[in-house]
C-alpha positions as CSV (number, residue, x, y, z in Angstrom):
1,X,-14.4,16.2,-1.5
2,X,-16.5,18.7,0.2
3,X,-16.9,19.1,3.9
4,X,-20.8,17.4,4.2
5,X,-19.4,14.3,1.8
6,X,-16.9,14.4,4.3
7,X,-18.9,14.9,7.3
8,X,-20.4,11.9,5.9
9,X,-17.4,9.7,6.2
10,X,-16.7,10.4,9.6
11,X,-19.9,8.0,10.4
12,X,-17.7,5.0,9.2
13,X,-14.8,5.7,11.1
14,X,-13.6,4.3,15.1
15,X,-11.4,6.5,16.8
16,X,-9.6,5.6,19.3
17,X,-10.4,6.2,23.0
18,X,-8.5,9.3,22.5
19,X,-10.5,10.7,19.3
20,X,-7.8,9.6,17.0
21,X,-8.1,8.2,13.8
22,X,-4.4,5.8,12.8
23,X,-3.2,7.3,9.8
24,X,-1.2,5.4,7.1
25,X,0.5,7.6,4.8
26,X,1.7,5.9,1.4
27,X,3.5,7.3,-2.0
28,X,0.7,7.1,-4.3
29,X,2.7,6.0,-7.6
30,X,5.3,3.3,-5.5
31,X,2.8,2.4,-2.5
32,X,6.3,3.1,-0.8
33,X,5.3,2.9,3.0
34,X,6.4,6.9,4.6
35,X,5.0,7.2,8.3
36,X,2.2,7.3,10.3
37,X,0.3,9.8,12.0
38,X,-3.0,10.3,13.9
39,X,-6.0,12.4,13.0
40,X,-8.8,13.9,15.0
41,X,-12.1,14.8,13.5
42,X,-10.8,18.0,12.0
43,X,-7.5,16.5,11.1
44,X,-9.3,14.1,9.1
45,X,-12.0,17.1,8.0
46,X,-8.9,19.3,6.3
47,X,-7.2,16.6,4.8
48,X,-10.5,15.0,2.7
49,X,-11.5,18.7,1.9
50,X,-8.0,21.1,1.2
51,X,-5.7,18.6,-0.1
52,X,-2.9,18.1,2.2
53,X,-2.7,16.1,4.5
54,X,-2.8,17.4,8.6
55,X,-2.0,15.3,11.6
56,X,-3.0,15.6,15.3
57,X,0.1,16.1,17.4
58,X,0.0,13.8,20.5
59,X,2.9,15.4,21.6
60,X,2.5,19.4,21.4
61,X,-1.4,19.0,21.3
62,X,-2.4,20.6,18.1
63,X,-2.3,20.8,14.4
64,X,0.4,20.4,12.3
65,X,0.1,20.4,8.2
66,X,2.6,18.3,7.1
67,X,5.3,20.8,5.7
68,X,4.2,24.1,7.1
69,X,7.9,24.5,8.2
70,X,9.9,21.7,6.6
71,X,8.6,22.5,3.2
72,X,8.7,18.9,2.7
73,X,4.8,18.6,1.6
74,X,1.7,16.2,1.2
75,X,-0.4,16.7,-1.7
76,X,-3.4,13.9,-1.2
77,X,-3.5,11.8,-4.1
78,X,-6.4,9.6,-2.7
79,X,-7.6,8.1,0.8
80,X,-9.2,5.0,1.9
81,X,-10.8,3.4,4.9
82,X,-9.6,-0.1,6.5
83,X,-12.7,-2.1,6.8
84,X,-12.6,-2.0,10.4
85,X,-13.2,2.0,9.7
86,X,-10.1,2.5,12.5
87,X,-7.3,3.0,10.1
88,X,-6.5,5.3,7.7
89,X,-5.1,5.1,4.5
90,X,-3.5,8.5,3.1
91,X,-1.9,8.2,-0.7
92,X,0.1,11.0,-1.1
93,X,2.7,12.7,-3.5
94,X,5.9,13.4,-0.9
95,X,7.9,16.4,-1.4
96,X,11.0,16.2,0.2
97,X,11.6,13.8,3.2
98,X,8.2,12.5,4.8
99,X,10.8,11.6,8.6
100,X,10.7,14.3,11.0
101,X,14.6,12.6,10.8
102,X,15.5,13.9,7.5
103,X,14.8,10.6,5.7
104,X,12.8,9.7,3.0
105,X,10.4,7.3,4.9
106,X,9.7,6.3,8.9
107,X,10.9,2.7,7.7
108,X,14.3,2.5,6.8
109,X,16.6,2.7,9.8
110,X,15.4,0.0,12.3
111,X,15.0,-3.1,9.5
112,X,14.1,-6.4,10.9
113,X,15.2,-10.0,9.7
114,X,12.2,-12.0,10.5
115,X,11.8,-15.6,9.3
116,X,10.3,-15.3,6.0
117,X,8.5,-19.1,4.4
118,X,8.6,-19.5,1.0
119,X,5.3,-20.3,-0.8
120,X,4.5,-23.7,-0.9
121,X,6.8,-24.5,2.4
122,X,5.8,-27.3,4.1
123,X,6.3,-24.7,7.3
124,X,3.2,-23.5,6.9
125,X,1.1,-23.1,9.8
126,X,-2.4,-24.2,11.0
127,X,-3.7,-20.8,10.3
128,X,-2.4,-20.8,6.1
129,X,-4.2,-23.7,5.7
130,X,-7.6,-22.9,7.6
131,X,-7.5,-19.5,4.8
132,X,-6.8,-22.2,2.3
133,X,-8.1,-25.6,3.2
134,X,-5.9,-27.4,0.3
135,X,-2.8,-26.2,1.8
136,X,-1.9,-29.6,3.9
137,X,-4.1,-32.2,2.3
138,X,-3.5,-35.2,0.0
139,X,-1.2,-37.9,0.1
140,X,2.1,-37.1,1.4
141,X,1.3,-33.3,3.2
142,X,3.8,-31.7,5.5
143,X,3.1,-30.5,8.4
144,X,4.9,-29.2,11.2
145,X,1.5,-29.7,14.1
């Protein structure tokens, strides 16, 4: 993409109250979730016009191209806006680990065990069945209000 076409884009998209964008970064071939990042304008710029993706530091206040130093690198494989326009999604192929920790992704050292409902469980909640009115109708629907 060229730098007007992505000038362009940057009409669509919220930033935050600090000018930065919530980046989603994604393995394009798995959808494997790797980390999240933030983007300014020009962070957002370099990434949609050189192919790899670059972050805004919140930390050390500046640009940092993922694997400058850790040679574990970003090529964009493609990009897409949430249609709020305040997230970013960033498909990528990962070289090397995509954790400043050494790891493969952000997500696998703090895993959760939420509840998790089976489909079809008669646990399901006001919301499921406002998206889909026929969950909780008809003779003999569960429901747990």
């Amino acid at each position: 993409m060229n730098r007007d076409r992505a000038s362009e884009i940057l009409d669509r998209v919220r930033f935050d109250d600090k000018g930065l964008l919530t980046t989603v970064v994604q393995q394009w071939d798995t959808k494997e979730v790797l980390m999240v990042g933030w983007m300014d304008r020009e962070a957002f710029l370099r990434t949609m016009t050189e192919g790899r993706v670059t972050f805004w530091s919140r930390s050390r206040q500046e640009y940092w191209r993922k694997g400058d130093t850790s040679g574990h690198v970003q090529y964009v494989r493609g990009a897409a806006l949430d249609c709020d326009g305040d997230t970013l999604l960033v498909r990528v192929e990962q070289i090397g680990a995509a954790c400043h920790t050494g790891t493969r992704t952000c997500f696998d050292t703090d895993l959760l065990d939420p509840v998790v409902l089976e489909l079809g469980s008669a646990d399901r909640t006001a919301a499921d069945r406002a998206v889909d009115p026929a969950i909780g109708t008809g003779a003999g629907a569960g429901s747990t209000e």
